[in-house]
N, C-alpha and C positions, 0 to 999 in steps of 0.2 A: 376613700382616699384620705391618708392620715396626713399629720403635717409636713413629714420627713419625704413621703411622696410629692406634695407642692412646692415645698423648698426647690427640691427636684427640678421644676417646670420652668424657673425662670432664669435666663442667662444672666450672668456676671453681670451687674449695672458699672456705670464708671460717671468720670465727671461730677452734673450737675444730680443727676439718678441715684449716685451709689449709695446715697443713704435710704431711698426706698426699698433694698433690698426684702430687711425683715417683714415692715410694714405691709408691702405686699403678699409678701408671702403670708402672713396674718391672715389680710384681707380674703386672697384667695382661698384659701384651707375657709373661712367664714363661709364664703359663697357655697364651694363643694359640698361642705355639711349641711348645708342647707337645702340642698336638693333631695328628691326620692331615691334610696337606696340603690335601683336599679339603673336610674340616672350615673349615681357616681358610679357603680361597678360597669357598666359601658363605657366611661371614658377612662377609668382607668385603664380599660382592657386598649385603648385606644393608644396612650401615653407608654403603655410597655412594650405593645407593637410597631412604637416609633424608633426605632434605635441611631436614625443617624448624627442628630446632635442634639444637643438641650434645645435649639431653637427650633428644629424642628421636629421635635416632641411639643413643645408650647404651641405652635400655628397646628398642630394636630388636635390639640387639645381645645383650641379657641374655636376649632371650626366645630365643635360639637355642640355649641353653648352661644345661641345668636344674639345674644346681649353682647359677649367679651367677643364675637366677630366684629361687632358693629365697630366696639370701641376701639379695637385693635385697626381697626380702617379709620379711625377718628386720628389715631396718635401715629400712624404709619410715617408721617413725613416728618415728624418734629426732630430736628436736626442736632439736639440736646443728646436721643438717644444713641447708643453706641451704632456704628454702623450696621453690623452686621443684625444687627434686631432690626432696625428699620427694615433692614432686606428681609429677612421673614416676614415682617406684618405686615410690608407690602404685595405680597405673597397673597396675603387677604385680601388686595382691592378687587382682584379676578382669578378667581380660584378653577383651577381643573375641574372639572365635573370628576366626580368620583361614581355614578351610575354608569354601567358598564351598557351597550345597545338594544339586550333585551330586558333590561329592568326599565330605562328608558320608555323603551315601547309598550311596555304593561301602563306604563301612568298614563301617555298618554291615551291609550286605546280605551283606560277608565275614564279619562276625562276628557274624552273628545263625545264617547257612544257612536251614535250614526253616525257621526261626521267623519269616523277614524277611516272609512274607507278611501276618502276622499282626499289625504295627506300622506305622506310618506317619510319617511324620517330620515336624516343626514346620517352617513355613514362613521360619525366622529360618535354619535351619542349626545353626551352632553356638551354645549358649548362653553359653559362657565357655572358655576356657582357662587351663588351670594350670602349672604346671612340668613334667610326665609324663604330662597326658591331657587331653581335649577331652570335654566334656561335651555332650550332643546333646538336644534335646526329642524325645521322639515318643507318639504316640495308639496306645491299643490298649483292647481291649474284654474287661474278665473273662473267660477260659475258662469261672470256675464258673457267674456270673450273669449275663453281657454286657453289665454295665455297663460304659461308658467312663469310663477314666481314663487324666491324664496324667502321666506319668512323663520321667528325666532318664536317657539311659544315659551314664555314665563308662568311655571306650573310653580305650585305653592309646596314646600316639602311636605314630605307625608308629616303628619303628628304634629305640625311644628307650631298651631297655635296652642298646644298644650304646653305645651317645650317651650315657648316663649313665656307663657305664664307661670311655667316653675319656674324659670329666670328671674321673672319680674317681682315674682314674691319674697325672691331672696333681697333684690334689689331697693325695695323697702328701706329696708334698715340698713341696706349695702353702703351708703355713702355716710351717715354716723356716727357707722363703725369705722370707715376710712380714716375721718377726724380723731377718731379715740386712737388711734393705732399709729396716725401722725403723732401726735402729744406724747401719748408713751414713749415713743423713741426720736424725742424732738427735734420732728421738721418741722414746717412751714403747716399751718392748716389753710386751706383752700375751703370752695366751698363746692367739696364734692358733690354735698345731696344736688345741689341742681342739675350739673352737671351730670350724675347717674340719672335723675328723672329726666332731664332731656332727652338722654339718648336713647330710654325706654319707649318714651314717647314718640319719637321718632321712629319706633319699629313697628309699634301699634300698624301706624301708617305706611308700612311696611306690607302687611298682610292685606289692607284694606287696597285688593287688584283695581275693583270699581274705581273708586278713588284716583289709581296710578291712570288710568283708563283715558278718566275726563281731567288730568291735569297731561295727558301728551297729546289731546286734542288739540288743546288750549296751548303748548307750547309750540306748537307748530305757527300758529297764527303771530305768536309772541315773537319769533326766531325769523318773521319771514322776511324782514328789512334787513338780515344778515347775511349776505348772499351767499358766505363761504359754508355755512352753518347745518347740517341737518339733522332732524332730529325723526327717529323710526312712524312710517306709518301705521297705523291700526288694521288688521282687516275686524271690521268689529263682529263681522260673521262667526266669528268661532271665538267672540270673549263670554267669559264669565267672571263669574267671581272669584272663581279659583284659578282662574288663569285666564293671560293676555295673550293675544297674538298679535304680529308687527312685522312689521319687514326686519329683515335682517343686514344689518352695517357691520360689516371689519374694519379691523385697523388696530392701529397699536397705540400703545398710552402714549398721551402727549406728553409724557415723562420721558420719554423713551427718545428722544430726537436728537442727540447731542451731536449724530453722525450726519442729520440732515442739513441742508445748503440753508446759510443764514436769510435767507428770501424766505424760504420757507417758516421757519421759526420765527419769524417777524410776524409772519400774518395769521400761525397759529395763535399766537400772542392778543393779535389785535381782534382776530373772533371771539378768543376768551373774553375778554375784557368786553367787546362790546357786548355780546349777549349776556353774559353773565354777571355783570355791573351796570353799562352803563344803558340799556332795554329798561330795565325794571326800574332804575332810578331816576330817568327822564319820561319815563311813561307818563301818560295823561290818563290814566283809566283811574278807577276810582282806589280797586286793590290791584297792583301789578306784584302778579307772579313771579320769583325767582327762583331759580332750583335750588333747594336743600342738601344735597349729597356731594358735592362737586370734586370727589376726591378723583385721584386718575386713574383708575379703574370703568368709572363713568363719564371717559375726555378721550374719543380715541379720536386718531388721525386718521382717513383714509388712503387710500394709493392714490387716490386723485385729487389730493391733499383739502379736502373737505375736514372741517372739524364737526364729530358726532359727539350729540351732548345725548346721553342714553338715561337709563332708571330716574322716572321724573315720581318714584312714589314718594321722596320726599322733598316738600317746596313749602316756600314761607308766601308772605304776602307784607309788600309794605302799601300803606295805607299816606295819601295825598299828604297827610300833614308831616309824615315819616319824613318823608322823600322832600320837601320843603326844608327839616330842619338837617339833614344831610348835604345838601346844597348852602347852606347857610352857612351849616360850621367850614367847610371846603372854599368858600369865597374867599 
């Protein structure tokens, strides 16, 4: 993918944006080059067979490369960008599943083995797609009492801790070059590297299911003073490493609500805030948990207007003396 193909991928910036135009485009052509050959000829082949707008050619292009998803879910709501880009890379917070029902059913039946006879799978396929894994519906019936329930397995893309670690080797030097490329065509320099190693780091934790595993345990217990609040069950019968199983919650982003009754939108409001601010920074525990990801993608509302806080593989932890000097500065 050469320059004049990159150029290509990013919509019109305007406002406070319109001078990153080049610079990014820099930037990107940087990245692409930097991956294995066969990398870049897959996604170009992606970006040609996108033809409905530049934008989305770009959100085609970002979903192939789980670094520029993550980040493009990082920048999705910054109200700076033009609108219509926001609306694409919000596109990213909950992606269509792109596995069709029997590609679906092959991963699972490799990563279930024995177990595959005992589940059955949603007639949608995939339920969503994220940056690192594909989330799937399927039916299966208690072992203890045989009751049916339905649940969401979180399978880990194929390939994609390689995939992530071409990403991450570009990403190295990726924030740098960002500063070098600001300078040349003088904007503002920021301080990208962190910024890029953050949200690298963030992804690591991403792949690490275990981890997602024993932090939705843990939020459960965290979340249970919130009455309106839920967050997905485990069956841990059927987890591994490469995949999680959970109950499964619908609903729509609590972005989405402008049609609903202000009763409503108050108390979505006020579950936000309490679980997700004001739990972890009044906790007495030594490190209290807070979720990492919280963008709205992973904030739905239900029909029974329950707030579901979902994808807990990424979460921070603030520590007694944090949480003391946060109350301090706020007095």
């Amino acid at each position: 993918m050469n320059t004049n193909d990159v150029s290509r991928l990013i919509p019109p910036l305007s406002g406070d944006y319109a001078g990153y135009q080049s610079a990014l485009a820099d930037v990107l052509n940087f990245f692409f080059r930097s991956l294995p050959g066969k990398r870049r000829e897959a996604i170009q082949r992606v970006a040609q067979a996108e033809a409905k707008s530049p934008i989305a050619r770009l959100v085609a292009v970002l979903r192939e490369c789980p670094t520029l998803h993550k980040l493009a879910q990082t920048v999705a709501r910054d109200r700076r960008l033009p609108f219509k880009l926001r609306a694409g890379l919000q596109m990213l917070e909950s992606c269509v599943g792109r596995l069709s029902t029997a590609e679906a059913d092959a991963i699972v039946q490799r990563e279930l083995g024995s177990e595959f006879q005992s589940v059955s799978l949603g007639d949608e396929g995939t339920v969503r797609e994220g940056s690192v894994a594909v989330v799937l519906g399927f039916r299966r019936r208690n072992p203890r009492d045989g009751v049916p329930a339905e649940g969401v397995l979180k399978v880990l893309k194929p390939c994609i801790e390689s995939r992530l670690e071409e990403d991450l080797s570009s990403w190295a030097a990726l924030g740098a070059y960002f500063n070098e490329r600001c300078r040349a065509h003088g904007l503002p320099v920021v301080d990208y590297e962190d910024t890029i190693a953050t949200v690298g780091e963030s992804l690591r934790h991403e792949v690490d299911l275990r981890g997602e595993q024993r932090n939705l345990a843990d939020a459960v217990s965290l979340t249970e003073h919130v009455p309106g609040v839920r967050i997905p069950h485990l069956f841990p019968e059927l987890c591994t490493s490469r995949r999680t199983a959970m109950e499964r919650i619908d609903g729509r982003k609590a972005t989405e609500l402008a049609d609903a009754p202000e009763r409503l939108r108050r108390l979505i409001v006020h579950d936000l805030v309490e679980a997700l601010i004001a739990q972890p920074v009044f906790s007495t525990a030594a490190k209290a948990m807070f979720h990492g990801d919280p963008h709205a993608g992973n904030l739905l509302v239900t029909s029974d207007a329950h707030l579901a806080i979902i994808d807990w593989s990424m979460v921070g932890f603030l520590r007694g003396c944090v949480r003391r000097g946060i109350l301090a500065d706020n007095s």
